[in-house]
N, C-alpha and C positions, 0 to 999 in steps of 0.2 A: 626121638626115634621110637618108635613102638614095635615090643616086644610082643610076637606071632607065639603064642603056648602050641601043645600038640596037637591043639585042633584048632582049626581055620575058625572057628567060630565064635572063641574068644580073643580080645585084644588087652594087651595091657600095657598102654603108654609109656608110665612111667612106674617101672618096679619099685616096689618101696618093700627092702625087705623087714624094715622095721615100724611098718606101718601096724596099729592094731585091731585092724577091720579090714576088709576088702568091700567096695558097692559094686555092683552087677548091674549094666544100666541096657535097658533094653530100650532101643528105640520103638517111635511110631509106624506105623505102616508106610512104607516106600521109601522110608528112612535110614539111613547107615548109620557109622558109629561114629561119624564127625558130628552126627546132633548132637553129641557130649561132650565134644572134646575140651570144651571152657571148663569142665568140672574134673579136668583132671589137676590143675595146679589149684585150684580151689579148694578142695579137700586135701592135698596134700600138707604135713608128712603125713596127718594120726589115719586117714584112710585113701587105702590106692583101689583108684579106679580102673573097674575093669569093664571092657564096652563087646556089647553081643553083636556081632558079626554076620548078618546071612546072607545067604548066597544071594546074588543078581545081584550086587549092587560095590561101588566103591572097587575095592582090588579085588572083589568075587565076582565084578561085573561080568564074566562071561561063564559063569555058572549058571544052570537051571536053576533060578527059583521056588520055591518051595508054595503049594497052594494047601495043605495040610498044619494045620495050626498044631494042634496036639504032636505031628510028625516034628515042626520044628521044633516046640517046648523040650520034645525027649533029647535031639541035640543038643538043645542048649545045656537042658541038667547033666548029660553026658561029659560037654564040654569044660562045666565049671567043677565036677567031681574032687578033682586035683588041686584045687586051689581053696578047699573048705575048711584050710588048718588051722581058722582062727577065725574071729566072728564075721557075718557076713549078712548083708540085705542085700535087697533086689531092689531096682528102681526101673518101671515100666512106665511110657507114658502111650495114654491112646491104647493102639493093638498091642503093643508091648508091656501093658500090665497086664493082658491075659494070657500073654505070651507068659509072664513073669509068674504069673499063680500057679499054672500049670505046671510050669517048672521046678515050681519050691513043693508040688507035691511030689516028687520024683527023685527029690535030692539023697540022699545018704544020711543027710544031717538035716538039720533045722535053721531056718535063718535065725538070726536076731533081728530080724526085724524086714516089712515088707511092705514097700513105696508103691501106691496104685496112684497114678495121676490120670486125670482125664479122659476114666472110662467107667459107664456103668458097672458093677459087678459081675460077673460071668453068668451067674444065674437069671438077669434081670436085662439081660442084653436082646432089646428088640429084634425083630426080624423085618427088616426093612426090603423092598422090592430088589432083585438082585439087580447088579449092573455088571458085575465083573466081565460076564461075556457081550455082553454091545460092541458095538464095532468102534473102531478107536474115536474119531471123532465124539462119537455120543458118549462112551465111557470118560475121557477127559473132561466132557462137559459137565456130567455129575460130580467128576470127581472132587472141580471147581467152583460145582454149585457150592458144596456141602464141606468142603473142605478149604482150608484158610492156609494151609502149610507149606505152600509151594509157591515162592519168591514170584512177582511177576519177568521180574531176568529170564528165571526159568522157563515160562510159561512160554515165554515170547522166544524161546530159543530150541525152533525143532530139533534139531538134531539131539540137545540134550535131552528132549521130552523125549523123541524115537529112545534112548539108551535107558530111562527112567521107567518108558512102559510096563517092560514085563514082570519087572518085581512089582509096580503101584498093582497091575491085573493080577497078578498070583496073590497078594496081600488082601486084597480089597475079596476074591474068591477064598480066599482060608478063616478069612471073617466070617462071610456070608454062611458056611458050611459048617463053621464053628457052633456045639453045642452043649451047655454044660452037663456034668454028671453029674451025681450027690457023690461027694469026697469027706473023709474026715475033715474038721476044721483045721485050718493051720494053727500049728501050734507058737505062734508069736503073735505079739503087736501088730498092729495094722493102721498103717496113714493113708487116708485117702487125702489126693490132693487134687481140688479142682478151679477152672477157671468160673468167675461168678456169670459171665456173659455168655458158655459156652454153649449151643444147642446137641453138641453130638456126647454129653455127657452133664444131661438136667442135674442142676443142684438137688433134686428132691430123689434122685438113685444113690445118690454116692453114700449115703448114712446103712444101706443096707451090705455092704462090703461087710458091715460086724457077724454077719449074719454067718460068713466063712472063716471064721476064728475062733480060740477058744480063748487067746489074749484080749488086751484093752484095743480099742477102734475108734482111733480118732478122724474125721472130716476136719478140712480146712481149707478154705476157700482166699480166691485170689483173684486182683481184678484181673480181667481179661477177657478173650476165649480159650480156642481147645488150644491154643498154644503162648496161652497164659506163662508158661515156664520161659518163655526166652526173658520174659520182665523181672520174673518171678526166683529168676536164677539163685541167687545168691542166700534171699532168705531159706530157700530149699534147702541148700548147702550147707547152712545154720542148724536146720531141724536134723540131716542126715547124720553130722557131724555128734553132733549132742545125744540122737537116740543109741550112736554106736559105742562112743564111748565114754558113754554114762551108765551105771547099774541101771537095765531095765523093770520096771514098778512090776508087783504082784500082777498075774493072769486071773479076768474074770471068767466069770461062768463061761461053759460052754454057751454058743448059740449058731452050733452046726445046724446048715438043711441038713434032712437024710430020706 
């Protein structure tokens, strides 16, 4: 059964109040919170998973979607506020590690630590030709050029895609519009994690994630592409589990943009 907190935006499958970490798993663009849900009995007991929530999709399905990246991030830190009474990371994969960065600069508190999968760094994030507003057929058809994430079931199943449109068009326009600021660096650890075959997240951007911390910045690579994680699952699981509750190592130098 999963437990609904006070705001619609977080989920939290299975409460563990004796957990002693929480992860924050933000999905990919047009993604819900069932992209996690294997990693809720995977991490448990020592960390409980708590999965981000946004609107248009899943049991928010008939919510307006959000086309405002920075708008969602502020929900989300909003959202997890109440739950930061013990250590805590963020795991973002895709548009949900900028979604994720975003957010941990908004928080109250600090993570212990902060999961970026399969995305350039927000500073270093192309601007690619828009597509968001095309008309549906030619926006699907980008979306499938260039994106691997969406089962062919799905594909081949109008009706589903009709109900999947308008969070992929609001996702794919809050990207597009998305623009980084200079922020303090975060102050924790940082793992990038990416697939070694992926195009929408070249192995030779992910080493500059360091560049938004003032903790250690690790890259780590995995076979696959951008959604390398469904293979990749468990070793993940391994790394998340060990960075939370393990003493995190000495912070190095700053090496903020500003």
């Amino acid at each position: 059964m999963t437990t609904t907190t006070a705001s619609p935006w977080i989920k939290r499958p299975r409460v563990l109040p004796e957990a002693r970490a929480r992860l924050f798993c933000v999905p990919h663009g047009g993604g819900g919170p069932s992209s996690f849900a294997r990693w809720v009995p995977g991490l448990a007991p020592e960390v409980e998973v708590c999965l981000v929530h946004l609107p248009g999709r899943e049991s928010r399905l008939r919510e307006e979607p959000l086309a405002d990246l920075r708008l969602i991030a502020a929900h989300v830190a909003e959202a997890m506020a109440p739950l930061l009474d013990r250590p805590f990371a963020l795991l973002g994969h895709s548009m949900g590690a900028i979604i994720g960065y975003e957010a941990a600069l908004l928080l109250p508190a600090a993570p212990s630590h902060v999961f970026a999968s399969a995305s350039p760094p927000p500073h270093s994030v192309e601007e690619e030709p828009p597509v968001a507003h095309l008309p549906d057929a030619e926006f699907l058809a980008e979306v499938r050029r260039s994106y691997d994430g969406i089962p062919d079931a799905v594909w081949n199943d109008a009706d589903l895609m009709a109900l999947m449109l308008p969070s992929l068009r609001a996702d794919f326009a809050a990207y597009e519009e998305y623009r980084w600021r200079p922020s303090e660096p975060l102050p924790c650890p940082v793992t990038v994690l990416g697939g070694k075959d992926d195009p929408l997240a070249p192995v030779g951007t992910l080493s500059d994630w360091s560049r938004l911390t003032s903790g250690i910045c690790r890259t780590l690579l995995f076979d696959g592409g951008h959604f390398y994680l469904n293979e990749a699952r468990p070793q993940v699981q391994d790394l998340v589990r060990e960075a939370l509750t393990t003493p995190a190592p000495a912070p190095a130098e700053t090496k903020g943009l500003g």
